[in-house]
C-alpha positions as CSV (number, residue, x, y, z in Angstrom):
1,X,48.5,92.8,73.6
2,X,44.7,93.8,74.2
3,X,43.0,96.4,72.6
4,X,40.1,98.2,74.5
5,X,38.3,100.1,72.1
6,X,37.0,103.6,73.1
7,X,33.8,103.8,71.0
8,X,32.7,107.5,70.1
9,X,29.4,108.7,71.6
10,X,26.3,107.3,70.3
11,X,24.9,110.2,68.4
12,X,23.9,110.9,65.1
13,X,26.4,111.9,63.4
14,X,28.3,111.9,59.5
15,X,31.1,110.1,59.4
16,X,32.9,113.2,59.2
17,X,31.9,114.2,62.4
18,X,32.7,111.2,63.9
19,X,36.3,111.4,62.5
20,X,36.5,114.5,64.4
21,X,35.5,113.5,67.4
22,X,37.9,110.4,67.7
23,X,40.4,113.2,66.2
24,X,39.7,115.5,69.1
25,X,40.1,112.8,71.8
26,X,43.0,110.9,70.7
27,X,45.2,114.2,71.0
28,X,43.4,115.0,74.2
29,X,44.8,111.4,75.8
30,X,47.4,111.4,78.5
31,X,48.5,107.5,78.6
32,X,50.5,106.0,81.4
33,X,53.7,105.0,80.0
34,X,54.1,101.7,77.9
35,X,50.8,102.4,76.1
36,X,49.7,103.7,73.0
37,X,46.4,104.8,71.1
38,X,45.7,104.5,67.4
39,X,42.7,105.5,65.6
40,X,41.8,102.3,63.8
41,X,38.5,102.8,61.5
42,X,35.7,104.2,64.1
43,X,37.9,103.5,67.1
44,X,40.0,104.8,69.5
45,X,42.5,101.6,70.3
46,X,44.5,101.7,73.6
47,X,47.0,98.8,74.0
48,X,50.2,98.1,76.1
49,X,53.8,97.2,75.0
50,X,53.6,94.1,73.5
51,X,55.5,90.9,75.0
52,X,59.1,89.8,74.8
53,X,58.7,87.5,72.0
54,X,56.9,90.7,69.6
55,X,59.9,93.2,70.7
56,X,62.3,90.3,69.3
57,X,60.3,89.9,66.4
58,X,59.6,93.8,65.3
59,X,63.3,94.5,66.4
60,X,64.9,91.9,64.0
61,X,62.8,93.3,61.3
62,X,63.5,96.3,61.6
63,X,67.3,96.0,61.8
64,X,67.8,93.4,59.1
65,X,65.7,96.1,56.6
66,X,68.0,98.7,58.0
67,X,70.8,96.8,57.0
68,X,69.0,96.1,53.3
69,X,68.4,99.3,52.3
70,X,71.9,100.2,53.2
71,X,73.7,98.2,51.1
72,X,70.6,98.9,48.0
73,X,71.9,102.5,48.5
74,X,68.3,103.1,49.1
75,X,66.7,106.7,49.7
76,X,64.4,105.3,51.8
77,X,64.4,104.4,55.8
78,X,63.0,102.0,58.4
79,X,61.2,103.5,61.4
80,X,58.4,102.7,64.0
81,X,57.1,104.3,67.2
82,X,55.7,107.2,64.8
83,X,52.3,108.2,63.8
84,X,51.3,107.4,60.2
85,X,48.0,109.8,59.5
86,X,45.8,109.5,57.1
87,X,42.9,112.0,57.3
88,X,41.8,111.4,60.9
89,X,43.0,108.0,61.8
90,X,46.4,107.0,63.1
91,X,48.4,104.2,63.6
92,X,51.7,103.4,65.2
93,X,52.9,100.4,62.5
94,X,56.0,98.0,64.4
95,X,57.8,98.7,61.2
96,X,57.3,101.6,58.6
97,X,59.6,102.3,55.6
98,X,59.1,106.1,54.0
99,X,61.8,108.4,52.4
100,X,64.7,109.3,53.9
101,X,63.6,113.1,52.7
102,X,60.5,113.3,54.5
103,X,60.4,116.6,56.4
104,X,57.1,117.7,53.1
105,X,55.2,114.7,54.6
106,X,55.1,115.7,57.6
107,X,51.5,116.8,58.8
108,X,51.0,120.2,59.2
109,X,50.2,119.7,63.1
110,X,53.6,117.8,62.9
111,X,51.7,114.5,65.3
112,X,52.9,112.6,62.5
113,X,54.0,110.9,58.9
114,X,51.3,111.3,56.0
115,X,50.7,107.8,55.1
116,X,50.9,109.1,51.5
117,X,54.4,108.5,51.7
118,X,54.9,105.2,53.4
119,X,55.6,102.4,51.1
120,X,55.5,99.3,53.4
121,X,54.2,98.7,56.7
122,X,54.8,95.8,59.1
123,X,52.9,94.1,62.3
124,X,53.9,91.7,64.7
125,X,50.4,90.1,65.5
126,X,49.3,90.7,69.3
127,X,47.7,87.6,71.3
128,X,44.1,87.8,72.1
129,X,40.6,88.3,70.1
130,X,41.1,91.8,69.2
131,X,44.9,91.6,68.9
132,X,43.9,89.6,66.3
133,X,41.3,91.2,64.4
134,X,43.1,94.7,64.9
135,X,46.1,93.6,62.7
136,X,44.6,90.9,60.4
137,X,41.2,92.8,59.9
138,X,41.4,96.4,60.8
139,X,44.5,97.3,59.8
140,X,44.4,95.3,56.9
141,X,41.5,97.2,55.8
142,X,42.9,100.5,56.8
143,X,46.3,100.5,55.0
144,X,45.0,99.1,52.4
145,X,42.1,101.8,52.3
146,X,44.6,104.5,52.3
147,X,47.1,102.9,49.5
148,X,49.9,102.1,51.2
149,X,51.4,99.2,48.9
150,X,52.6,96.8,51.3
151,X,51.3,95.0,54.3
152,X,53.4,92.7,56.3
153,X,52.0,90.5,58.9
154,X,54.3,88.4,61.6
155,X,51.9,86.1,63.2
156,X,52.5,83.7,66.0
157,X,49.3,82.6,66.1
158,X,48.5,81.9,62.1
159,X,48.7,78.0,62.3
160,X,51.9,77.7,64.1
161,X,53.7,81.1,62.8
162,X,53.3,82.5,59.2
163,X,54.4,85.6,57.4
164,X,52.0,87.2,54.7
165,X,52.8,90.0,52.4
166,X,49.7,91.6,51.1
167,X,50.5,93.7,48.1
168,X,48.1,95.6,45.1
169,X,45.8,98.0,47.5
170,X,42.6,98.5,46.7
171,X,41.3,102.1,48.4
172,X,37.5,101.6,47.5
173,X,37.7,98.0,48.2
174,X,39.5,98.4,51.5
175,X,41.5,95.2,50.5
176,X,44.9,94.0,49.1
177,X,44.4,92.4,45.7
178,X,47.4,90.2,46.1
179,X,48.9,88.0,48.8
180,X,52.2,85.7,49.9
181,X,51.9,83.6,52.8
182,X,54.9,81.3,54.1
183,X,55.2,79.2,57.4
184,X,57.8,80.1,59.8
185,X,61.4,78.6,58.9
186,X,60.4,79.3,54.8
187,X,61.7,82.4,53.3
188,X,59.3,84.8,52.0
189,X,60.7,87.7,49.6
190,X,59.4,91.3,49.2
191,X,58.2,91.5,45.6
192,X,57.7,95.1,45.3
193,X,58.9,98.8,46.3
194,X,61.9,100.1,48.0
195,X,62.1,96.6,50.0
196,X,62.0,94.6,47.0
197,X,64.0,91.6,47.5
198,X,63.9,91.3,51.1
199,X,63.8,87.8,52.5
200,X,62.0,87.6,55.6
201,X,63.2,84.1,57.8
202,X,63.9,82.2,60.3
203,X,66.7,85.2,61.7
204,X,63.1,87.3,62.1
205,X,60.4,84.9,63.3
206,X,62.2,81.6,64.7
207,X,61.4,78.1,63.9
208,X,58.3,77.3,63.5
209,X,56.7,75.5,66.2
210,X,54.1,73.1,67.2
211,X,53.6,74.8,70.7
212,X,52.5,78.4,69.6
């Protein structure tokens, strides 16, 4: 996918303001369908349904953690197409696990999940420049700006395929203190959380391959 990125106006402003203004728009956009629009740091981020081979990807993850967290008994569950807001920005994750019981995090405009309940948060990484930077940069930074204590990235395009689980947040640092990173065909295990002991594989991400 390609993200075009909707800067704010060029004015002075705090970044309070600008929060506002990006807030203001995003629930103001009418998008044609098979698009969506996060608020990723000081954009607005329009970007189409991604490809066959990301739907496959994002779809196996999400039903094989489904099927986890069944059999762990777990109170938690496994969504995606659903707004995770934390103060003014927004993101639509491919995979997000929160409590089952989530109706008090629910934001009070009801657009969304408060990411103050999310404990794990997965992307399929999107082909292009900003695909790119928008889920091994931005949203890096962003989730691990607002605490959420695990990232996991599915990417195609890291050196022939690898999965990395970033773990240990750091808000005021806007980083993850701790990382995993496997190539595609290795198993790579969810060390922490509700998730902990998931084995992400080949079932999820294929072989790896010399011609991605």
């Amino acid at each position: 996918m390609t993200a075009l990125a909707h800067e704010a106006p060029e004015a002075a402003m705090s970044g309070s303001d600008l929060d506002e203004v990006l807030w203001q728009a995003w629930k103001a956009m009418e998008l044609p369908e098979g698009y969506r629009a996060e608020i990723v740091e000081e954009f607005i981020e329009v970007s189409p349904t991604g490809r066959y081979s990301h739907g496959k990807a994002s779809n196996a993850l999400r039903r094989e953690l489904v099927l986890y967290l069944d059999r762990q008994s777990s109170s938690f569950r496994v969504n995606n197409d659903i707004n995770v807001i934390h103060r003014r920005k927004v993101w639509i994750p491919d995979a997000v696990v929160s409590p089952e019981s989530d109706d008090e995090f629910i934001t009070d405009d009801g657009l969304g999940l408060d990411a103050r309940c999310v404990v794990l948060v997965a992307e399929v990484v999107s082909p292009g420049h900003d695909g790119l930077q928008r889920d091994r940069v931005r949203k890096h930074r962003a989730y691990a700006r607002a605490g959420i204590p695990v990232y996991v990235i599915i990417d195609d395009y890291d050196d022939h395929g690898h999965v990395t689980v970033f773990t240990s947040p750091s808000p005021e640092e806007a980083a993850y203190a701790d990382s995993m990173r496997r190539p595609y065909g290795t198993d790579i295990t969810i060390p922490e959380g509700p998730a902990k002991g998931f084995v992400i594989g080949e079932s999820i991400t294929g072989p790896r391959s010399s011609d991605r």
